[in-house]
N, C-alpha and C positions, 0 to 999 in steps of 0.2 A: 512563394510558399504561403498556403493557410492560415491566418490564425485562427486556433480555435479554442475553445474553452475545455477544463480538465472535466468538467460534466459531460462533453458530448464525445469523449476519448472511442467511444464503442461502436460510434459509426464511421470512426476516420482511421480501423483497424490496418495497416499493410500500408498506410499512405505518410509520407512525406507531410508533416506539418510544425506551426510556431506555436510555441507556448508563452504565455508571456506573466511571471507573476514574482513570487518573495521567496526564497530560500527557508524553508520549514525543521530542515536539518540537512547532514552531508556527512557521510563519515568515508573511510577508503579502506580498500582491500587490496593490496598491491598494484597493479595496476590499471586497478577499475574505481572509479568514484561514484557514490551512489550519493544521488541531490533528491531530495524530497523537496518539490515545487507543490505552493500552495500559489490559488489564482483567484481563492474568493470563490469556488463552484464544487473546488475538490482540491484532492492532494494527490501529485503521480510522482513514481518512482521516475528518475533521469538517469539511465546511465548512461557514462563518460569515459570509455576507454581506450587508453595509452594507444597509437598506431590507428584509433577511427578518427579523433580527432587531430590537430594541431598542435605543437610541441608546447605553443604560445597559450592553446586554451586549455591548454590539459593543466599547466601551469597557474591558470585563471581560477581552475576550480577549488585551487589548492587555499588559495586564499577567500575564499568564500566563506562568510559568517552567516548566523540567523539572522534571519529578515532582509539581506542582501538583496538587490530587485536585478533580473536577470531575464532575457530572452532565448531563449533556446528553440534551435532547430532540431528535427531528429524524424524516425519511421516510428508509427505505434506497432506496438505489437502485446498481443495478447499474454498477460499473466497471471494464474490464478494465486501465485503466493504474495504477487505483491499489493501494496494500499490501492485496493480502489480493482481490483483486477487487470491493472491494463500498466506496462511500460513504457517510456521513451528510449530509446538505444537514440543516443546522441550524434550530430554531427556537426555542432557546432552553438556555441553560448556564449551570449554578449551580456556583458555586465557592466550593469547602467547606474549600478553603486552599490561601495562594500559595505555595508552598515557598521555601525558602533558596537561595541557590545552589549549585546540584549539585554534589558536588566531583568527581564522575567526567565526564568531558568527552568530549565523540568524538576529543580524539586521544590521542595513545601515552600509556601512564601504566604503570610498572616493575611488576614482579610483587608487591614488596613494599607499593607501595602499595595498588593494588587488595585484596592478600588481610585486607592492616588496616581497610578497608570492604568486607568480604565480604559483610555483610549488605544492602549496597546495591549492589553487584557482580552479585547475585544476579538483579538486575530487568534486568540484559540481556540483549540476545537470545540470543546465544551461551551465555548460562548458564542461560536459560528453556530451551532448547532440550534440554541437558545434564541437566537435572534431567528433565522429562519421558520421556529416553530412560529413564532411572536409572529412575524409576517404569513402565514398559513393559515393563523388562527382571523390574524384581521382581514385574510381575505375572505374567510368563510362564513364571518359573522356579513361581512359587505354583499357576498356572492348571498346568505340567506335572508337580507330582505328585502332586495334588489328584485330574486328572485320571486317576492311574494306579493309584489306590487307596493312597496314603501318605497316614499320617496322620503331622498335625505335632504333633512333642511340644519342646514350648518345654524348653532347658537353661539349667541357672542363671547366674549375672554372675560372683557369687562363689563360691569353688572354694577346697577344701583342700589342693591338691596339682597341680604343673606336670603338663599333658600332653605337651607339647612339647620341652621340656625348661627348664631350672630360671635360666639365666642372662637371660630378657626375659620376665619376670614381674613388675607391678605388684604390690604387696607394702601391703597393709593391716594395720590394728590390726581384730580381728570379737573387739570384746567380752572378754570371758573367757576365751577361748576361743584364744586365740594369734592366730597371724598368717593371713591370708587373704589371696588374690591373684584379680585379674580374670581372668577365661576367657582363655585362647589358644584356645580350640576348644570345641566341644557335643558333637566326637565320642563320647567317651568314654560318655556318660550317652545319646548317639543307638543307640550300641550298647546298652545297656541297654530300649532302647524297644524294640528291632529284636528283640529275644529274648521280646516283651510284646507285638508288634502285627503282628511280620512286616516290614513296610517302611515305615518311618520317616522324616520330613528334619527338620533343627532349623534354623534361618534367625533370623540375629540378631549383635549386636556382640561383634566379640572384641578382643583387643588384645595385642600385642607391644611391650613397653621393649626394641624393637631400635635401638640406634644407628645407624642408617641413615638418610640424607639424600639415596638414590638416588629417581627419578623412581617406580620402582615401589612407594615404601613408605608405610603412616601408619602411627601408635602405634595409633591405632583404626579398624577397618572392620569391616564385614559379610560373614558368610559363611552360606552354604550346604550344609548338610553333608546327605545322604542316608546311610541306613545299611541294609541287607537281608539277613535272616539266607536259611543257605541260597545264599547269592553267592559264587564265587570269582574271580580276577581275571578270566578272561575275561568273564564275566558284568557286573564294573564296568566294564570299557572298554565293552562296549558300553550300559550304560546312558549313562555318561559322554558317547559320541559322540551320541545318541539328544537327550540332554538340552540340546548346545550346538546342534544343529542346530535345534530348537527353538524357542530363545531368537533366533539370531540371526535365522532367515528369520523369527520372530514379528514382530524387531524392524524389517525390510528394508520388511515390510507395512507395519505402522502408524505408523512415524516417517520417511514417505519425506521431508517436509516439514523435521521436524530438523534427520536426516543434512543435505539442501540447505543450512539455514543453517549447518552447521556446517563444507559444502565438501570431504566425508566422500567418498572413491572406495572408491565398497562395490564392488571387484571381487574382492576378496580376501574378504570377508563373502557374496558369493554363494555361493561355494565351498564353503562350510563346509555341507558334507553328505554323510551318511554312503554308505559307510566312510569313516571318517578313516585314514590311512598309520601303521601301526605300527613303532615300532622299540626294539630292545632300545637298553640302555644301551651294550654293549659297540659298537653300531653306532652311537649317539651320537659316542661316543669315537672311532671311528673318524673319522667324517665332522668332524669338529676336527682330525683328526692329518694330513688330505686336506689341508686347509684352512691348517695353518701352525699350526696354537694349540700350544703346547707345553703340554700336558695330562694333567695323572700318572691313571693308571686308579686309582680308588678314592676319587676326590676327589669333592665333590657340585660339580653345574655353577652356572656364576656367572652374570650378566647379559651379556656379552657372550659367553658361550660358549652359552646357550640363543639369541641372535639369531641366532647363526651355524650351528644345527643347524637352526633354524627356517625361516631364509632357502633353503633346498632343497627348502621343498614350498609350494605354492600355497593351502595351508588349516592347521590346527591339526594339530600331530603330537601321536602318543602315545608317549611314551618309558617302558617298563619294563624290571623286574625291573633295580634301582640296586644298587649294592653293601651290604648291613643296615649295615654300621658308622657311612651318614651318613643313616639315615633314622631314624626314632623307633620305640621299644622294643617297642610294640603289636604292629607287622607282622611277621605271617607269614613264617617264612624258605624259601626254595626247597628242594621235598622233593629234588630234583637237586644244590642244591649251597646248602650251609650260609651260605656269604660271601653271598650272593643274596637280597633280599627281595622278596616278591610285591605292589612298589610300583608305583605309576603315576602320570606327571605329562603334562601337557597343556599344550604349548606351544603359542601364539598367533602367528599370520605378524606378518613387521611390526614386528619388534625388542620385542612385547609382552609377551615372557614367557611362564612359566608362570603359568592361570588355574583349573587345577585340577589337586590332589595327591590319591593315596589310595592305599587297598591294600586286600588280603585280609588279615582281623586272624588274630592268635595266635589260637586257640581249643584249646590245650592249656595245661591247668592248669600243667604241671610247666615247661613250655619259659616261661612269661610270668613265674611268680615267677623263672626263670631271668634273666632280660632285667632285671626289677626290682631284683635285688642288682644285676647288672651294669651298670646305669645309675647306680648306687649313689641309689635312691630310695627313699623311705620307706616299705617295705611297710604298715605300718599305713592311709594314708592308702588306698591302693588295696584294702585289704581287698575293698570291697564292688563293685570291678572285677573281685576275682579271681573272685567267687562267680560273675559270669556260666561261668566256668567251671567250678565245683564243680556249677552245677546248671542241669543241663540244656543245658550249650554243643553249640553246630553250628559249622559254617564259616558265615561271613559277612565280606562286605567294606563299605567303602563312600568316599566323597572328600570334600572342601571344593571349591567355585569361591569364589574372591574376588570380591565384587562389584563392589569400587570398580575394581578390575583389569581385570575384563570391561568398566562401562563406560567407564572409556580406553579399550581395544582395539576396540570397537565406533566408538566415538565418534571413535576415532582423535584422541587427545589426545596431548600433550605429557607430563604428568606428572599424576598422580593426585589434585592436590590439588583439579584441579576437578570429578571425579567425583562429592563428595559436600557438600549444603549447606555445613556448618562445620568443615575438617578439623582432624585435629588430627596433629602431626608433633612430631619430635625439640625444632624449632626454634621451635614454634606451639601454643595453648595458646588463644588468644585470635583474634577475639570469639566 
């Protein structure tokens, strides 16, 4: 007998096959027992009645708990009232262990609890859902620029020197050799690619020791970084807007199912296609000052001051050219006006945030060791950053999208910590 998977139930209609997976639920109706098998693909109704099976297994299913792991034989047969459209009429289930009892229950259970059994939080639907978007989204970002002729060039975990800057840097002992910190970022070494292939992305875990306990943050996620020599800002915005449009209508297609369990109103995810609405910062600023926000110019924007500039457009805005003094050392300052950096960040409708940061980098040798002393950073450590400018620099730009970020804002979640299998936070560490 076949085994097959609960996803592919539709083309094994009228046929004899195995299923193989966990008990979802089971309840009975005199001499019928309905088992809700879940396999990691989908969920099918099992039925199990009295006189088709075995006295022995009819008995089997009596004791059957959630998450019990079970194989069953049986005919598919088509049903429009049940999960998934499709049943198993049973003739036969091996059970391969009766579980514990489950301690996640269908009713309310507090956030701290759940996220102290993450690992089995995970097998619900709402979090099978959530992960498969996650997986859809990271293929679409890999399939789009794969597909545009970028090659990935993986950057390292460990790093001699903050890119970001120096105060939310995990901080190790590497050997003999002093101290070493985890990545905040791949840009740095992406631009290094980007002068070696042309067009670039590096995709992978970074991590910030930011004290922060807001919905939008973890100590570790993934990002995204593209880098292309030869690019100036206008050229990132519009790769940027090219890139989410992308991802999202990728993901509107193939998780129409998800989005549903997740109760997702993708009208605002329609939208997100290009052009996206541009605006300087100065017209940022403004549209706060419309608004009530008592807002000094020159200050970088907070979480409730990006909902409120975001809440004025119907899709993702692009907010540039920020004032340099709160953006990082790297970026290019405005040939027009010095206070000015040729940055760009990409706010998400929907109180989401920013989902993508970037700029047109430095590419003068004299202006970057400039910005270097001025950050008071270790020029030693950047030595071999500067050289992209001793040899052979061009204009190039390139950004990050945070992933976990993207999927909350997709998925339209509450706070980030379900975006990714096992997070980890200021306050979380564990499991």
């Amino acid at each position: 007998m076949k085994w097959v998977y609960v996803s592919d139930l539709s083309h094994h209609v009228g046929e004899a096959v195995e299923l193989r997976g966990w008990v979802y639920n089971a309840r009975s109706s005199g001499k019928i027992r309905f088992v809700l098998l879940r396999d990691g693909t989908g969920v099918v109704q099992c039925v199990v009645a009295k006189g088709q099976v075995s006295e022995d297994v009819f008995e089997k299913t009596i004791t059957l708990t959630q998450e019990s792991s079970i194989i069953v034989h049986g005919t598919v047969r088509k049903e429009d009232r049940a999960p998934g459209g499709y049943e198993l009429d049973c003739k036969d289930v091996k059970v391969l262990q009766v579980a514990h009892e489950y301690p996640i229950t269908p009713k309310e259970h507090g956030v701290e609890f759940l996220a102290d059994r993450r690992h089995l939080w995970l097998r619900s639907s709402r979090q099978v859902a959530i992960l498969r978007i996650r997986h859809r989204i990271v293929k679409a970002i890999r399939d789009f620029f794969d597909g545009r002729g970028f090659t990935l060039v993986d950057s390292p975990i460990l790093t001699p020197a903050a890119c970001e800057g120096t105060s939310t840097l995990f901080e190790t002992e590497y050997f003999d050799l002093g101290k070493a910190y985890l990545t905040q970022s791949g840009q740095l070494y992406a631009e290094a690619g980007a002068l070696a292939l042309g067009k670039v992305y590096c995709f992978g875990p970074t991590f910030r020791a930011e004290k922060s306990k807001t919905r939008r943050h973890l100590s570790e996620f993934w990002m995204v970084e593209p880098e292309v020599a030869f690019y100036d800002l206008n050229d990132n915005m519009e790769l940027a807007e090219e890139f989410l449009e992308y991802i999202v209508q990728t993901v509107l297609k193939s998780s129409a199912q998800e989005l549903k369990v997740l109760e997702r109103d993708t009208r605002f995810l329609e939208n997100v296609q290009k052009p996206l609405p541009r605006i300087t910062y100065d017209e940022a600023v403004e549209i706060l000052k419309k608004k009530g926000i008592d807002f000094e110019w020159g200050n970088d924007f907070g979480g409730t001051d990006e909902t409120v500039i975001s809440e004025q457009f119907d899709r993702p805005v692009m907010v540039h050219h920020y004032p340099a003094k709160v953006k990082a050392f790297y970026m290019k300052r405005d040939p027009q006006n010095d206070n000015l950096a040729l940055a760009l960040d990409v706010l998400a409708p929907e109180g989401y945030g920013e989902i993508i940061g970037g700029s047109q980098r430095e590419d003068s040798l004299d202006a970057l060791l400039h910005r270097i002393r001025e950050h008071n950073l270790p020029q030693e450590a950047f030595e071999w950053y500067l050289d992209l400018r001793r040899f052979g620099s061009v204009p190039h730009a390139g950004f990050g999208l945070g992933l976990e970020r993207t999927v909350s804002w997709i998925c339209g979640l509450d706070h980030v910590r379900e975006t990714v299998p096992f997070p980890r936070m200021i306050y979380r560490i564990t499991p």
